[in-house]
Structures are given as structure tokens and as C-alpha cells.
VOBAVO-65892 format. One record per residue (C-alpha): residue number from 1; residue in three letters; x, y, z. Coordinates in nm, 2 decimals. Layout:
N
(NUM, ALA, (X, Y, Z))
...
***
This chain:
242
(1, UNK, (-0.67, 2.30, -1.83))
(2, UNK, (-0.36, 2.50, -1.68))
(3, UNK, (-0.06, 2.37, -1.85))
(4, UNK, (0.16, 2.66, -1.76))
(5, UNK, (0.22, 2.89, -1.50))
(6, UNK, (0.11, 2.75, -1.22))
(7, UNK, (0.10, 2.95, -0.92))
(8, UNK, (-0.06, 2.83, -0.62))
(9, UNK, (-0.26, 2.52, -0.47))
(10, UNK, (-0.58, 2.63, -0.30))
(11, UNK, (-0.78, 2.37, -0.04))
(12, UNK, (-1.10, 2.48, 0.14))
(13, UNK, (-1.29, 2.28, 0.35))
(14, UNK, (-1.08, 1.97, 0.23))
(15, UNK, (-1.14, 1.62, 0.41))
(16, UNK, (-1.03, 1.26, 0.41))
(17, UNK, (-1.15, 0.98, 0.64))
(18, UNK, (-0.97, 0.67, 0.65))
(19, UNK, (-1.10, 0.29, 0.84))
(20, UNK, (-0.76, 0.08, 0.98))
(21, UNK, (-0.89, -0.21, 1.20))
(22, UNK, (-1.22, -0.07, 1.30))
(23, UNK, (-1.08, 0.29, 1.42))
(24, UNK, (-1.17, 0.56, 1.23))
(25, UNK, (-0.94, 0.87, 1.17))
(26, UNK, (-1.04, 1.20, 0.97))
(27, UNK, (-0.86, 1.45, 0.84))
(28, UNK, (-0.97, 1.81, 0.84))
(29, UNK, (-0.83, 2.09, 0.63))
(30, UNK, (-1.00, 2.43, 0.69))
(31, UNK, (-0.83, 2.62, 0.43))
(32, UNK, (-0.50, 2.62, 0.30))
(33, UNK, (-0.23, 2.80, 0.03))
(34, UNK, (0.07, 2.71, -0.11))
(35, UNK, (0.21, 2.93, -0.38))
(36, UNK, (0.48, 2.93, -0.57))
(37, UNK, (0.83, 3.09, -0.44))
(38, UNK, (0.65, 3.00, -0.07))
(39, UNK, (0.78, 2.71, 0.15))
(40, UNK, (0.64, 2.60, 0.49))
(41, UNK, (0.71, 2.28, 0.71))
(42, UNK, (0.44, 2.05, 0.77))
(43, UNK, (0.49, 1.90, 1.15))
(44, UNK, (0.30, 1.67, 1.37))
(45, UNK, (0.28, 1.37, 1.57))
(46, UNK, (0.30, 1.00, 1.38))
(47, UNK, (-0.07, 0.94, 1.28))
(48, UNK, (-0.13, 1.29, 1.24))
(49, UNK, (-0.19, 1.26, 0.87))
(50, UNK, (0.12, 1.46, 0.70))
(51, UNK, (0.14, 1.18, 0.45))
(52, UNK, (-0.25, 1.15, 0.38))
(53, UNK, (-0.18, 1.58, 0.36))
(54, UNK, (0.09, 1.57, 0.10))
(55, UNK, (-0.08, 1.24, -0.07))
(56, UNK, (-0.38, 1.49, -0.17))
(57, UNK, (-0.22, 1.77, -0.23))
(58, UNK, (-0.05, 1.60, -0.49))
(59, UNK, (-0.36, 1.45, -0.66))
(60, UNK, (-0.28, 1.06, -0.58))
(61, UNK, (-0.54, 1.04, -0.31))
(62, UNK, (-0.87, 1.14, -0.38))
(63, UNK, (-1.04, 1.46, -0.16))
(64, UNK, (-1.37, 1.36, -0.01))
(65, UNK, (-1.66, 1.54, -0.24))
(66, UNK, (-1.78, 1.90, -0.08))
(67, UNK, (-1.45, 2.08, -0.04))
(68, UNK, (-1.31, 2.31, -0.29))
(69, UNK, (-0.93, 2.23, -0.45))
(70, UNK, (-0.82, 2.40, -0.71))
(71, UNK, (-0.53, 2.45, -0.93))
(72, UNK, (-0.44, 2.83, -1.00))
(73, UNK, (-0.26, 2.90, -1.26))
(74, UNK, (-0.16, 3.22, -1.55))
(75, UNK, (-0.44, 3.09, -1.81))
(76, UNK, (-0.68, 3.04, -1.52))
(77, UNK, (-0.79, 2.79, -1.23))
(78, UNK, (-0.85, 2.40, -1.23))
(79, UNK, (-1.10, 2.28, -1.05))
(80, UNK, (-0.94, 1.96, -0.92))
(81, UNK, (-1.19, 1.85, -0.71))
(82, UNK, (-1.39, 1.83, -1.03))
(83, UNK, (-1.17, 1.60, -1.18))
(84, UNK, (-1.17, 1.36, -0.91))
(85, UNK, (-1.53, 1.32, -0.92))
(86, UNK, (-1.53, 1.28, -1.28))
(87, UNK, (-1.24, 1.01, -1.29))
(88, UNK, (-1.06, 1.22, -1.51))
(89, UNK, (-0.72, 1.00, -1.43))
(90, UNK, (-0.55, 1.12, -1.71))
(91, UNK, (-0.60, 1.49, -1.67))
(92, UNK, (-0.50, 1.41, -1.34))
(93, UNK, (-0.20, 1.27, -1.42))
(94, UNK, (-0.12, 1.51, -1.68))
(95, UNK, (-0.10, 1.75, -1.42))
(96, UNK, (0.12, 1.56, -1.18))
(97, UNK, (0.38, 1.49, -1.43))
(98, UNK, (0.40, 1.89, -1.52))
(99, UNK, (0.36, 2.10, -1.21))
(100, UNK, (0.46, 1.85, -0.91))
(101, UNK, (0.83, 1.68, -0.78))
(102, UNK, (0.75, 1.49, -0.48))
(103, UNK, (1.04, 1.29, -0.24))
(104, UNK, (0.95, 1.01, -0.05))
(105, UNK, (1.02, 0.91, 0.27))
(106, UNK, (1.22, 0.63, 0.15))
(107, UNK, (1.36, 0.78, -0.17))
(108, UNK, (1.14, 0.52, -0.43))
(109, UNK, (1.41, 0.53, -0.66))
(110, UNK, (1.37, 0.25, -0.98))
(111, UNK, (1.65, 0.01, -0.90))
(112, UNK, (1.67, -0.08, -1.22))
(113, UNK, (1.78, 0.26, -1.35))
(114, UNK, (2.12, 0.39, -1.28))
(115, UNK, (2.14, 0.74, -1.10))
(116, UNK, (2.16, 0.92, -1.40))
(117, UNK, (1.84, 0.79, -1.55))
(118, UNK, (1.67, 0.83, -1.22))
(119, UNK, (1.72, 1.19, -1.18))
(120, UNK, (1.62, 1.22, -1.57))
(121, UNK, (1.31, 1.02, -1.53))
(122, UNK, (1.05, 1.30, -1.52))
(123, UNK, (1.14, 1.53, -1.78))
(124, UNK, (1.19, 1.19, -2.00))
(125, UNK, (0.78, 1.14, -1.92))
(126, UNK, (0.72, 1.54, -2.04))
(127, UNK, (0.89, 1.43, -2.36))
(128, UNK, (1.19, 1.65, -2.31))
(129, UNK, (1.56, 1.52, -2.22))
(130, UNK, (1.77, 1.81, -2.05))
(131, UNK, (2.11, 1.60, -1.94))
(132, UNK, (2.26, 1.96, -1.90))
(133, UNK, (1.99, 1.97, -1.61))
(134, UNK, (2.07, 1.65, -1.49))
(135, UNK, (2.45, 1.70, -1.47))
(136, UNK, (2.43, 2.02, -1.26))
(137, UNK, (2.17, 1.91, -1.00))
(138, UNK, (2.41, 1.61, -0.96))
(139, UNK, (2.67, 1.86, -0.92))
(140, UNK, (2.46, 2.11, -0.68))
(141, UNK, (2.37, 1.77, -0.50))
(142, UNK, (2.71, 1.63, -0.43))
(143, UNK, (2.62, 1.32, -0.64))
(144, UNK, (2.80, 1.38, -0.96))
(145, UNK, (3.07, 1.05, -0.88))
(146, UNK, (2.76, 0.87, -0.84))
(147, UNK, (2.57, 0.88, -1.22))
(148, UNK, (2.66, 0.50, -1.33))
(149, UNK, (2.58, 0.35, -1.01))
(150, UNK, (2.24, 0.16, -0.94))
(151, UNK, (2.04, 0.26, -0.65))
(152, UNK, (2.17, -0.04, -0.44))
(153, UNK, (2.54, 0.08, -0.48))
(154, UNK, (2.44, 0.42, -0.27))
(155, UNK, (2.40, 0.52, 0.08))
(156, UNK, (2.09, 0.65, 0.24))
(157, UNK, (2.16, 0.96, 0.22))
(158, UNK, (2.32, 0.95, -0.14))
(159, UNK, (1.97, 0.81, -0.25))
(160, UNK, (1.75, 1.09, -0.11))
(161, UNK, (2.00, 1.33, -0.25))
(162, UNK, (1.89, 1.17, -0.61))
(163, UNK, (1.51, 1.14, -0.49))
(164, UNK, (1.56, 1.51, -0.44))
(165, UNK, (1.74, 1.65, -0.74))
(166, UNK, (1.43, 1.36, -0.94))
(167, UNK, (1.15, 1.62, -0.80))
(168, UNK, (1.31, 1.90, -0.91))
(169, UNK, (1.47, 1.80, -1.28))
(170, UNK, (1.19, 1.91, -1.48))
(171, UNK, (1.14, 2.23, -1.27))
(172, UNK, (0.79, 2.18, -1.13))
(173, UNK, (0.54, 2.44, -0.94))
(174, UNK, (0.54, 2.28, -0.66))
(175, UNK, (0.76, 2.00, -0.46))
(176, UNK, (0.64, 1.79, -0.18))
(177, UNK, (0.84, 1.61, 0.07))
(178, UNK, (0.75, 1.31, 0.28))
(179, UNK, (0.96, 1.30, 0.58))
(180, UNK, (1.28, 1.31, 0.34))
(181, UNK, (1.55, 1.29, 0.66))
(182, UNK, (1.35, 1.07, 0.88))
(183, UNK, (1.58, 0.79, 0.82))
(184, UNK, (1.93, 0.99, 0.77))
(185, UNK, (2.17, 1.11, 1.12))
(186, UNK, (2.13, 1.47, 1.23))
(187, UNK, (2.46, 1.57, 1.03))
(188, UNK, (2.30, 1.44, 0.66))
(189, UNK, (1.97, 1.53, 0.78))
(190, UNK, (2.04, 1.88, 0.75))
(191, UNK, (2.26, 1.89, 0.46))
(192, UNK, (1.98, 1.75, 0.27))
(193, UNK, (1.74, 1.95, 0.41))
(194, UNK, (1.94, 2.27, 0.34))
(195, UNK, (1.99, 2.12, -0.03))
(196, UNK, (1.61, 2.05, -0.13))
(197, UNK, (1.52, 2.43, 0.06))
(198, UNK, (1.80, 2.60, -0.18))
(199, UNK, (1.69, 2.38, -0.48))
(200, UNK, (1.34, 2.47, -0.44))
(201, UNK, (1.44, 2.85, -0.43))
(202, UNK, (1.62, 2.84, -0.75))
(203, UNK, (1.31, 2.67, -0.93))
(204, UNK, (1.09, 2.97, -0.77))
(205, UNK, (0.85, 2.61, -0.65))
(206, UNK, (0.67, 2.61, -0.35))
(207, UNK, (0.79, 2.35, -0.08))
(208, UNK, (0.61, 2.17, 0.16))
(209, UNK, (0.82, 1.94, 0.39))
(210, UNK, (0.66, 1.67, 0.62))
(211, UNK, (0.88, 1.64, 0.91))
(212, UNK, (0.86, 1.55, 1.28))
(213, UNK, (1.19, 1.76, 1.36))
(214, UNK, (1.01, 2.11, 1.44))
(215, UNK, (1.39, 2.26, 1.61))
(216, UNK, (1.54, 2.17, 1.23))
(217, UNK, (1.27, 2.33, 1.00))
(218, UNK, (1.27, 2.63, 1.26))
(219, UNK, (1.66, 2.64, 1.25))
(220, UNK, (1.60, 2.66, 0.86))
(221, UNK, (1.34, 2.94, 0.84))
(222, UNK, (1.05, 2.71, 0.77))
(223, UNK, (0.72, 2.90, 0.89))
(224, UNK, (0.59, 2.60, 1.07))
(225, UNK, (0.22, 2.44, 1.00))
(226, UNK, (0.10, 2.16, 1.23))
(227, UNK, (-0.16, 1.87, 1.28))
(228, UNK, (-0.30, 1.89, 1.58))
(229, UNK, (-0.53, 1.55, 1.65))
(230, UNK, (-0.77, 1.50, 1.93))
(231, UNK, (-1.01, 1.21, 2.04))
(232, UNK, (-1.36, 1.23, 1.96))
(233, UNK, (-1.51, 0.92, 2.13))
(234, UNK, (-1.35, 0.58, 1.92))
(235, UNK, (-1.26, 0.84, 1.65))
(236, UNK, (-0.93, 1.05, 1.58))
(237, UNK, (-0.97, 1.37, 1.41))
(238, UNK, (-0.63, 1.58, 1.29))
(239, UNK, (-0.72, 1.95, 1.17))
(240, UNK, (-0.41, 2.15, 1.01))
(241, UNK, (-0.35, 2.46, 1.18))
(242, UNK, (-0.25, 2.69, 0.89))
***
């Protein structure tokens, strides 16, 4: 298993299908790449299937059986597809904790920790504590006042600034994000947009953002990829466009 030096996330012929009240939607991913030091933005419509996108990528939702997805890495390739059909949750999870930082939409912060031990929160489950780390991505952040205070005691935008310096503490391969400005105004929107992009970039991770603001990733330099969906009789089918 690749422990180290991950470099890149490979999908090919990747697909998920998902029943909500008797409609049908499938996602379809052709082929897809994201390396390290890369970053791209991942756009479409709501109902596209960003989140079922970034959900698989990193290893929470299971790929259907057929498609390849592999982990590539220094001391070889992971064949993760293999591991899902094996039920191999802890190798699975082994490899989440290591290589992947992932913000949510909403920030899923623990409101029972304080800032400080938020942001810590994944290097504390590799075993390692690194407060150094923790003190200068509050400080990069603009969230270094903020360190005692619970969750609740934030604004929004203070809480996806911790949701984002939590995915990148323990300096993963790769960082997903879920719509992280959806709910902030245009002004903190970007700032935290600009933040998680310049973040990324120092931890040499590849970035995928989910967003439905195309002008602001292209404003950014985000090489854009999109889900384009279409009808097939009762059924929707999204396919990414890479």
C-alpha cells in the first residue's frame, strides 16, 4: 500500500448511479487525473453530481465495480477499486486520513472542540501533533484571535477559514472542496477562495474545487472542468467533461 508520496488520483471509466424517489440519475466519468501541484475547478448545474464526484474521489462513496481507480504513488499504485470490492474499510481509511484534506460545504467543524483542536484534528489521528503548524495556518488564515473560541462563537466565513486550514494541517496529497463559498457574500467568497488556492500551492496538493461560480474560479486561474447532464427518457445522466 502507498503510504508516501502520493502523486496523482487516476479514474477510468468510473460510474455511480444513485435512486431518489423513483428517478434514477448516473454519473459518468470517462477518464480523469488529478496530480499533485495541479488544481482545477469542478463546475456544474445543482444535481449535476459535483458532490457524488468529490465523495468518490475521496474514497467515502463506493465506485460502481468495472472502472479502474487507482492511487499512484513513489512506491507504486493502489488499486482502490480493489479495495472497495474487498471491503477493505480500514485500508481505505488509512488512506483518507494520510493523503486527503477535504472542506465541506458547510465547514463540519466538531462543536465540541475549540478552533485550535479543530484545525489539529487530523494530524492528531496520524499520531503526530505539530501546534507549530497549527499556529501559522491560523496566522496565514486570518484566524489566529480565534483559537479558544468554539465553533458556535464564529462567523461563517471564520468557520470555513478553519475547515480550510483542517484539510491542509497534516499536509495531504490531495484536498477536495465541496462548494466551500456557496454560503459566504462575494467579498469573503473570494478571500477564502484565494486562501485555500495559495494553501494548496505551498503544500505542493492537488485541488479540486466544486463550485457553481464559473466567472470566480476563471478570475482565479482555475482550468475549468464541468458536468454536463442530459435526459435520457425518466433517467438523468451527468458525464465530466475533463
Amino acid at each position: 500500500m502507498v503510504e508516501m508520496g502520493a502523486q496523482a488520483l487516476r479514474l477510468k471509466g468510473i460510474g455511480k448511479e444513485r435512486v431518489q424517489g423513483g428517478a434514477r440519475f448516473r454519473l459518468e466519468v470517462p477518464a480523469f487525473v488529478l496530480r499533485r501541484g495541479e488544481r482545477h475547478a469542478l463546475v456544474g448545474e445543482s444535481g449535476t453530481g459535483k458532490s457524488t464526484l468529490l465523495d468518490l474521489l475521496a474514497l467515502v462513496l463506493a465506485p460502481e465495480a468495472g472502472g479502474g481507480f487507482g492511487l499512484e504513488g513513489e512506491a507504486g499504485t493502489v488499486d482502490l477499486a480493489a479495495l472497495w470490492r474487498t471491503g477493505d474499510q480500514d485500508g481505505l481509511a488509512a488512506l483518507r486520513r494520510r493523503h486527503y484534506g477535504y472542506v465541506l460545504q458547510t465547514g463540519g467543524l466538531l462543536p465540541y472542540l475549540n478552533v485550535a483542536d479543530n484545525l489539529g484534528l487530523p494530524a492528531r489521528l496520524l499520531s503526530r501533533t505539530d501546534d507549530a503548524r497549527v499556529r501559522s495556518l491560523a496566522q496565514a488564515l486570518d484566524i489566529a484571535s480565534q483559537l479558544a473560541k468554539m465553533p458556535a462563537a464564529l462567523s461563517v466565513g471564520q468557520r470555513q477559514r478553519v475547515a480550510v486550514g483542517r484539510a491542509l494541517v497534516h499536509r495531504p496529497a490531495f484536498i477536495l472542496a465541496d462548494e466551500p463559498t456557496a454560503s459566504l457574500d462575494p467579498v469573503n467568497a473570494e478571500q477564502v477562495m484565494r486562501l485555500l488556492i495559495a494553501q494548496a500551492g505551498e503544500c505542493q496538493a492537488g485541488l479540486l474545487v466544486a463550485t457553481h461560480d464559473a466567472a470566480l474560479a476563471a478570475r482565479l486561474g482555475l482550468p475549468i472542468l464541468r458536468l454536463v447532464a442530459e435526459r435520457r427518457g425518466a433517467d438523468i445522466v451527468a458525464r465530466l467533461e475533463a
